[in-house]
N, C-alpha and C positions, 0 to 999 in steps of 0.2 A: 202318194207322195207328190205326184205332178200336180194334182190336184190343188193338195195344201199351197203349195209352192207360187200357184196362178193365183191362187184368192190371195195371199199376203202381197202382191204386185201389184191385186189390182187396190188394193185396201191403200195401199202406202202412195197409190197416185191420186186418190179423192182429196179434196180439199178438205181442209179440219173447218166446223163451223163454229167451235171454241177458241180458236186462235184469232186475234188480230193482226193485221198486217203490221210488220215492223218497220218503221220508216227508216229507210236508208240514211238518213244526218240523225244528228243526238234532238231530243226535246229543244223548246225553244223556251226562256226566261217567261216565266208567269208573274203580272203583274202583284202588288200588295193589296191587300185592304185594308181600307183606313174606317177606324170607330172613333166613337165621339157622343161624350155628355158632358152636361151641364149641370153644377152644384150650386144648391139657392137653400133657403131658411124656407123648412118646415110651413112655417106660418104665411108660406106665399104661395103654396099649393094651391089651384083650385079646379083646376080640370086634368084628365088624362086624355094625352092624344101619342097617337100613332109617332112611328118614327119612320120619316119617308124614305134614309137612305136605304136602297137597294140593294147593299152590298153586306149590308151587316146582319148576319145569319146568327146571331144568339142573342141580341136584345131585340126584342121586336117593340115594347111598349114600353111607355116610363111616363112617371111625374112631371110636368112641365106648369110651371104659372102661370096662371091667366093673363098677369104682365108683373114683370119685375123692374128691376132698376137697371144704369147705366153703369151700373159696375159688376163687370164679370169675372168669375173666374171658371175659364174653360178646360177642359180633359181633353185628350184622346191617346188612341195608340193605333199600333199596326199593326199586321201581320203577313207573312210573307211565306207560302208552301213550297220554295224553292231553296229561301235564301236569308237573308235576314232586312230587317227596315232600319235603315242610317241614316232618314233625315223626314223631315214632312214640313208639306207649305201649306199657307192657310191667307184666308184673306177676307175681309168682310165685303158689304157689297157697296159702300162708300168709298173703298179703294179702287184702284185701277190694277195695280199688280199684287203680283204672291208675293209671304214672305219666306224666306224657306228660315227652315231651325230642327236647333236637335231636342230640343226642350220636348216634353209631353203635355204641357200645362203652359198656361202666362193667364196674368192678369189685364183684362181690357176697359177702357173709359169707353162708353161710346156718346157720340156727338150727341146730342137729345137736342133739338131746338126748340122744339114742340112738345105739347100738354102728354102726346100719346106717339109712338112710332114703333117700326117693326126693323129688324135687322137681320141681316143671312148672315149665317158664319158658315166658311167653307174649311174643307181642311183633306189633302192628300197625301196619303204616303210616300218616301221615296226606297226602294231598295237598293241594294250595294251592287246593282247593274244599272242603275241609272232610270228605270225604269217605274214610275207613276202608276198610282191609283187613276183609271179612267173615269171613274163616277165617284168623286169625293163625297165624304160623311159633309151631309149640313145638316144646318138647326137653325129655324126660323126665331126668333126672339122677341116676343112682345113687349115693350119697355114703357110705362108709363111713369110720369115724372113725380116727382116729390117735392113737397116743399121742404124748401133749407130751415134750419133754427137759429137763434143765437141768443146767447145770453151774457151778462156781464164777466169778465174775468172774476176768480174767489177772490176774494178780499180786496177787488179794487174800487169796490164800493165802499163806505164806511155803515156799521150797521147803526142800529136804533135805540137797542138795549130795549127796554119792554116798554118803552115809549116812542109809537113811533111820530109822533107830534114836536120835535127837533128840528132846527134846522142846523143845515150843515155851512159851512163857513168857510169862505177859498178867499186866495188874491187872483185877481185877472188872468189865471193860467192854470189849464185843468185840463190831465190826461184823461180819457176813457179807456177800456180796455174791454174786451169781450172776445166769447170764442161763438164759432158758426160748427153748424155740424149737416150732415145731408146723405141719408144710406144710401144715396148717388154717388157718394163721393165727393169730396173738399174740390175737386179736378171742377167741378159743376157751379163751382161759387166764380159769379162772372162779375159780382160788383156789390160794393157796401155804397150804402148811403145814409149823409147824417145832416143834423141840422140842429141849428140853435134857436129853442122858443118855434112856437107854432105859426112857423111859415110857409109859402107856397114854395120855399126858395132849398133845393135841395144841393148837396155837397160830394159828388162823387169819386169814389174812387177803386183800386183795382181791388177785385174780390177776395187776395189774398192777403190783404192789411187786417191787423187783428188791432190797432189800438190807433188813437188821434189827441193829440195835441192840441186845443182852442187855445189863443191865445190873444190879449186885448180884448179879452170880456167885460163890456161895459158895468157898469155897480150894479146891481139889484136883483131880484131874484131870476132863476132860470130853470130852464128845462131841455135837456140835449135828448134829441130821438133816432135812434142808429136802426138799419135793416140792412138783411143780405138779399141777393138776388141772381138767380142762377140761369144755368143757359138758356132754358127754355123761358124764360121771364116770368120764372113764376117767386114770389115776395113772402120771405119770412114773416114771424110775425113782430110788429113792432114794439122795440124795447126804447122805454126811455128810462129818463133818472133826473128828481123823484117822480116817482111811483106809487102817489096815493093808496092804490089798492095792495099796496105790499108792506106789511107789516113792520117785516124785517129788516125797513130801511127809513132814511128821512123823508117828511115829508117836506121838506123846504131846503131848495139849495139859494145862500145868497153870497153873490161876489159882495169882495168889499175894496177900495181904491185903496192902493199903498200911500200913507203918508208922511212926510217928513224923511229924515238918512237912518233911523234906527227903529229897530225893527226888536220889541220886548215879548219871549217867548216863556210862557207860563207854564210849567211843566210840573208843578206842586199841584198833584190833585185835591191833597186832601187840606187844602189851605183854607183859613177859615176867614181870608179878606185880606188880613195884615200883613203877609209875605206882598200881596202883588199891593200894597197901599204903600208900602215901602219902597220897593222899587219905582212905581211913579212917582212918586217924592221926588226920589233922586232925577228922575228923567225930565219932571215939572221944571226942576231948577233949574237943569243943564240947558236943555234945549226949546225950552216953553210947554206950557199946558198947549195938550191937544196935537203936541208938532211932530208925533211919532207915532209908530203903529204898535198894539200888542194883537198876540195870536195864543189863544187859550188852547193847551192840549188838556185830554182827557180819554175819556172811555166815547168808544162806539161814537158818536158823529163829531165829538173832539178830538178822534186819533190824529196821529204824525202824516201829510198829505202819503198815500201808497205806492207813488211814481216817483221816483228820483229825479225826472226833473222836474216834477210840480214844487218838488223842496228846493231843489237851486232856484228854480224862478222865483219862487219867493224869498227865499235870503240875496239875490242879485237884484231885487228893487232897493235895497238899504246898503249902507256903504258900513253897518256895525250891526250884526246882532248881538242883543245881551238876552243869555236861559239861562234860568234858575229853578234846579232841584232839590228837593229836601227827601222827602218821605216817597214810598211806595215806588215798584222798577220806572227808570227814567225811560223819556224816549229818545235818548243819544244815541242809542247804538243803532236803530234805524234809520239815523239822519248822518249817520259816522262819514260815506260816502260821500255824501252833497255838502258835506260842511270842509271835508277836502277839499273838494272842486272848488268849493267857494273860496276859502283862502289860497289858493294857489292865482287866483281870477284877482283877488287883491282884495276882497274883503274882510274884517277884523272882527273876530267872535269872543266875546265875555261869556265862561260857563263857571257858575257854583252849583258845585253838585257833589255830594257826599260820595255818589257813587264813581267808583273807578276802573276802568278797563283798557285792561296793556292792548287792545287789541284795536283801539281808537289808531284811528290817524290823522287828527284835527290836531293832536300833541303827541308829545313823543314820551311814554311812560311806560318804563320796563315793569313795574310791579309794584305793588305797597303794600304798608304795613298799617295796622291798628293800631294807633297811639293812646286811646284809653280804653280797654277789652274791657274796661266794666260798664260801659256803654254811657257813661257818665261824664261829664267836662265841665265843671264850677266856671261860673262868670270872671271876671278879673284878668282874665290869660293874654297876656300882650302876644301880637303876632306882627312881626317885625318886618318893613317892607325892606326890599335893600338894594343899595343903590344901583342902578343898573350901567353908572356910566367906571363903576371902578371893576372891574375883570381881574386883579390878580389877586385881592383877597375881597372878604365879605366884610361890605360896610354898610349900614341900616339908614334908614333916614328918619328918627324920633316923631318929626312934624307929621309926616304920614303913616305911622303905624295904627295900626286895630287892634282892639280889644273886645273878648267876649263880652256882651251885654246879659248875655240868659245864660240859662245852663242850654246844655247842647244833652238832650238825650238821647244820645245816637252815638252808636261808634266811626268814629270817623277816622282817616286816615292819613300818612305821606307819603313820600311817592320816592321809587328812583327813579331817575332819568335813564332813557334807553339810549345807545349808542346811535348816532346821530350818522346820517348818510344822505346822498347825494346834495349836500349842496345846505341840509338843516339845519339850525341854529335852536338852543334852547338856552332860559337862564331861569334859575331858581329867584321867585319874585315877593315872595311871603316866605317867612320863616319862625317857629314858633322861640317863644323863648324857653329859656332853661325848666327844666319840670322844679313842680311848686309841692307835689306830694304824691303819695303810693298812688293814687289814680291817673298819675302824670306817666305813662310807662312810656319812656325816652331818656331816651340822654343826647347831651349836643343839642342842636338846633335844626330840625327837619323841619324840610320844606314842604310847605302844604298848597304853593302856588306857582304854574309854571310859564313864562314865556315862552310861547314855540314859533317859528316862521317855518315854512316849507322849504324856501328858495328864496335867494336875493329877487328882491322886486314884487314879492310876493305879499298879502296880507299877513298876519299876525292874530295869534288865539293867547288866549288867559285861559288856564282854569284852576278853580281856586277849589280847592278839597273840604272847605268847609263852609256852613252854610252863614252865605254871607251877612242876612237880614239878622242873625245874631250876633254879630261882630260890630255893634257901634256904640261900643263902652265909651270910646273917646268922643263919640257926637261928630265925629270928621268924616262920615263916608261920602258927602256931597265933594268935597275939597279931591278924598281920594279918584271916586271916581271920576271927577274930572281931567286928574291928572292920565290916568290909565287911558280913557275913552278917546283923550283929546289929544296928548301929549305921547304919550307911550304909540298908540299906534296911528303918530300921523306922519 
């Protein structure tokens, strides 16, 4: 027993060589680790390299490009075996200080000046003792640069139709419009530049303008050449217009000088001469051969200009325009806007146009109706001007009234007037006379022509619901339209 008793004494004073010494204070905060990749397109793979940070114990390798672009989007996370990670800083090595954030992710631009450069991205954990990754996750960044693109805006071109041997046709004022693009990123577009006609003389401006204004284009034919140019100066490639090698568009642009105060808008494509030989008649008489401008619309390089204010610039060189439509959809309701502007500005617009929409605001027209649904109108039909200086009933003036000349094979319509606001004025200026037969579907006297002003001090519009160049049974449309053009809105 004494025996036993000495050997468990001496056994219970040997050191144990299984045990560690227990430190008299508790543990001390262990910092985080911080990880960290980079997400790019497949297609920019081209080598594999190592990943140098030291601290990241489950990715060892990964995909990285041979060079990429200056637009990134970065990863990381943290990890923390005491505690938890509540923030991380990061900084590239073009900065001077960290940023700190709670994000795990952000999107980066990086400066590119140059064809080729390299970038560090760094990035450290923080935990919720305050305590920092010592050897933050980096990632070296190869970046080489790209050229920018750019190409015209859709449809601010006009196209060609299957001829592209056209020319296209402006007054002295013409937007361009285009977009840039650059897998760098738009942040990389450091300047557009443009010019008129092939000169040494270039036009600069800041790299986020997407369209330009010429204005005061001398007559004759031209050529505008636009390019972008990015941080590291490297040049799109150069767009002009026209563009011979492009099928799809005209090959001829040519300004033309605005002449005389009125300005004659051809909007009857499918006219076989005698609509627009009619209205220069009237305009020969008025204000001389030669003393005014007309402007043809049509298909593809005869559309409606695409810029709203390439349309007011040219209705603001005439102090009246007169358009006329018959057949096939008009182009009013894409000039609806600028033909506002313009009467508000103090200019006076004459339209005949069968077609009608409440949703114009050149006039003020609640809605209409069909007055012969069998699409039919016999010649002889008086349509009745009326006075405009009598306001409390309707009084006609015989000397200027119209009468159909043709038959009208068109359904054509009249109108209600809409509730008039801010300041508007309208008067019913044409009015048909009493129906003559079953094809006559009316009663009363509707009005098929309206005066509208926007605003005291403002221009003044006509438009008349039926097609005028048929309306000269009585032979007086010279007289009338003098009275309207000259008299009516002077």
């Amino acid at each position: 027993m004494m025996f036993m008793f000495l050997f468990i004494m001496t056994c219970e004073s040997l050191e144990n060589p299984f045990l560690d010494d227990l430190p008299s204070e508790g543990l001390g905060n262990a910092a985080p680790e911080t990880h960290l990749f980079l997400s790019f397109a497949p297609d920019r793979i081209d080598t594999v390299l190592s990943d140098t940070t030291s601290d990241t114990t489950f990715i060892f390798t990964r995909n990285i490009a041979d060079t990429t672009t200056s637009h990134q989007v970065m990863y990381w996370w943290g990890e923390d075996p005491d505690g938890e990670v509540v923030a991380y800083h990061y900084r590239w090595n073009f900065e001077a200080g960290w940023t700190r954030t709670t994000a795990e992710s952000d999107t980066f631009f990086l400066p590119l000046q140059i064809s080729y450069d390299e970038f560090l991205f760094e990035v450290k954990s923080e935990d919720n003792q305050g305590a920092l990754d010592p050897s933050p996750a980096t990632l070296r960044i190869p970046v080489a640069n790209s050229h920018p693109e750019i190409e015209f805006a859709n449809n601010s071109n006009p196209s060609s139709g299957n001829n592209p041997n056209v020319t296209h046709v402006t007054f002295p004022t013409r937007t361009f419009a285009w977009s840039v693009s650059d897998i760098d990123g738009l942040e990389t577009i450091n300047q557009i530049r443009f010019r008129l006609d092939n000169t040494s003389s270039w036009n600069y401006r800041q790299g986020n303008i997407s369209s330009v204004t010429l204005t005061e284009i001398p007559p004759g034919e031209h050529t505008f050449y636009v390019q972008a140019i990015d941080t590291a100066g490297a040049f799109s490639n150069l767009l002009q217009f026209p563009d011979s090698t492009d099928a799809a568009s005209p090959n001829e642009w040519r300004v033309v000088e605005p002449v005389g105060d009125v300005l004659l808008i051809d909007d009857y494509k499918l006219d076989d001469g005698s609509t627009h030989t009619f209205y220069k008649d009237i305009l020969d008489s008025l204000v001389g051969v030669d003393n005014y401008s007309e402007f043809e619309l049509g298909f593809d390089e005869k559309a409606l200009p695409a810029a709203t204010t390439d349309q007011l610039a040219m209705f603001n060189y005439f102090n009246t325009v007169v358009w006329y439509h018959y057949s096939e959809a008009p182009s009013l309701p894409g000039a609806d806007g600028a033909l506002r502007t313009y009467l508000e500005a103090g200019g006076n617009v004459f339209i005949s146009s069968i077609f009608i929409d409440s949703d114009y605001t050149f006039t003020s027209i609640d809605s209409n109706w069909v007055v012969n649904p069998s699409g039919r109108m016999i010649s002889g039909l008086d349509i009745n001007m009326v006075d405009l200086s009598v306001t409390d009933s309707t009084v006609t003036l015989p000397n200027l009234s119209l009468k159909t000349s043709s038959l009208i094979a068109r359904r054509v319509s009249a109108y209600y007037p809409a509730i008039l606001i801010d300041g508007e004025t309208s008067q019913d200026l044409f009015i048909l006379q009493d129906s003559r037969n079953s094809t006559d579907a009316w009663t009363g006297n509707p009005p098929v022509a309206q005066l509208f002003r926007p605003s005291s001090g403002s221009g003044q519009s006509i438009f008349f619901s039926l097609p005028l160049h048929l309306c000269n049974g009585n032979e007086n449309i010279v007289p009338i339209m003098d009275y309207l053009l000259f008299e009516v809105f002077e």
